[in-house]
VOTOR-956421 format. One line per 10 residues: number of its first residue (from 1); their letters; for each residue x, y, z of C-alpha. Coordinates in steps of 0.2 Angstrom, whole numbers, plus 5000, padded with zeros to 4 digits. Each point is the difference from the previous one (the first is absolute). Example, Ala and Ser with C-alpha at 12.3 -4.5 7.8 and 13.67 -1.06 7.14 Angstrom:
2
1) as) 5062 4978 5039  5006 5017 4997 $
% end
This chain:
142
1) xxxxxxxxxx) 6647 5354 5112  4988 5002 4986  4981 5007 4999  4988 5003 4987  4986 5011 5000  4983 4990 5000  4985 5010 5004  4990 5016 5010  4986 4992 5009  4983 5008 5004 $
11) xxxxxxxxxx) 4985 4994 5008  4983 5005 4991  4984 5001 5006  4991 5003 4982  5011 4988 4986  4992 5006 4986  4999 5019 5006  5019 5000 5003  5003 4988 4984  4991 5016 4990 $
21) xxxxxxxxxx) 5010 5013 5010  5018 4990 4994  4995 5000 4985  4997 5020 4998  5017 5001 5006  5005 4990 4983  5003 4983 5010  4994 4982 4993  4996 4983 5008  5015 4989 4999 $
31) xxxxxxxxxx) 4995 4984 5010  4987 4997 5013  4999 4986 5012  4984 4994 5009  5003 4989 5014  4980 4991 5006  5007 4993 5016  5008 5017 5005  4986 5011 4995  5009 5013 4991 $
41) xxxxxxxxxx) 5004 5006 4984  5017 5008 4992  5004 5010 4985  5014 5007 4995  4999 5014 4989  5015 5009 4992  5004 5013 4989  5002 4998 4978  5018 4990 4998  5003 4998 5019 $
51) xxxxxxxxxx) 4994 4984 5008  5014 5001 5011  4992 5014 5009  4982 4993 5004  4990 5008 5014  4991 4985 5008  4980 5003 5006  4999 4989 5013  4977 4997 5004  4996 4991 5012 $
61) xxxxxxxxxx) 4981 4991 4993  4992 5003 5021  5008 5017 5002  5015 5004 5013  4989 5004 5014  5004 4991 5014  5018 4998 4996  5013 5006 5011  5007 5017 4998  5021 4999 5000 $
71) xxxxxxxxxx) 5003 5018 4999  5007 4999 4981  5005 5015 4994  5002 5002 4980  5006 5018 4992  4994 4999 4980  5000 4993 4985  5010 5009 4987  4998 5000 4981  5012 5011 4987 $
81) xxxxxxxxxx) 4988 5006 4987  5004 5011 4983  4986 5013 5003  4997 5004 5019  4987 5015 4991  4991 4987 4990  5002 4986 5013  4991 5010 5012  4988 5005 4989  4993 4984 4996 $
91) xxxxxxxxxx) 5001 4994 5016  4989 5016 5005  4989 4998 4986  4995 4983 5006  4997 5006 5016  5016 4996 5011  5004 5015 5012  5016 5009 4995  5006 5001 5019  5017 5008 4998 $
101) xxxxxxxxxx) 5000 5008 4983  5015 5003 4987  5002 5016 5006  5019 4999 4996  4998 4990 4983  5009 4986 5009  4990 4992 5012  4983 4995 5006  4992 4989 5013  4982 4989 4997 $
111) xxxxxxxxxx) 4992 4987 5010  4991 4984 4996  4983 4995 5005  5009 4991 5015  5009 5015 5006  5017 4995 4992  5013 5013 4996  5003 5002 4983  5016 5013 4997  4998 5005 4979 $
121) xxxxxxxxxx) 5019 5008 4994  5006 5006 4983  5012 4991 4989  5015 5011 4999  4996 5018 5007  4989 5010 5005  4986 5006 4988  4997 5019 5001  4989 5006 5011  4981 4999 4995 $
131) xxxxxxxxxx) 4982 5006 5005  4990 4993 5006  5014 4988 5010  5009 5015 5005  4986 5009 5012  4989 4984 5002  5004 4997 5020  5003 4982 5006  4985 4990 5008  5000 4989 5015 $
141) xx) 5015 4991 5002  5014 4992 4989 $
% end
């Protein structure tokens, strides 16, 4: 049996906000799809060199009220970066809430404007340990 990796899909409730959000993280738009008839809107965002690995913002144009709730569950998002310390401070910086901080040098967690999950981790090892990641406590949940 073979399988490919596709896609991570995640509903949004503010297309551009989240777009904006994405794209802090260092992601582009690779494709977008628009269906009229269906009322909803897709883009698939990914990072530099990577369109195999596209997140796809699904919008619905009328909102997802009204829907029915199926009891999904969906963990995070994760994304390697080359500087968790710099990473997290520009993410800070454009006021996105550090919820778990790189207190370890390896690891951090951020959300999206949707409530999404976002797990940040090094590229190779840990970074030494750092203020003002290393007593910044964690906020809300991850």
């Amino acid at each position: 049996m073979a399988i490919r990796y596709l896609h991570t899909m995640v509903r949004v409730k503010d297309l551009e906000a989240s777009m904006a959000f994405y794209a802090l993280l260092g992601l582009e738009e690779t494709r977008r799809y628009e269906n009229e008839g269906g009322r909803f809107t897709l883009v698939f965002m990914a990072p530099p060199g990577q369109p195999e690995c596209p997140v796809e913002l699904t919008w619905n144009w009328d909102g997802d009220e009204g829907l029915p709730s199926d009891g999904r569950h969906f963990g995070h998002l994760a994304y390697e970066v080359d500087d968790i310390y710099a990473t997290c401070a520009h993410l800070q910086a454009n006021g996105v809430v550090i919820n778990r901080p790189p207190r370890d040098g390896r690891m951090a967690f951020v959300r999206s404007p949707d409530n999404i999950s976002v797990e940040l981790l090094q590229k190779g090892g840990a970074q030494a340990v750092a203020e003002p990641w290393a007593s910044m406590p964690s906020v809300g949940h991850w």
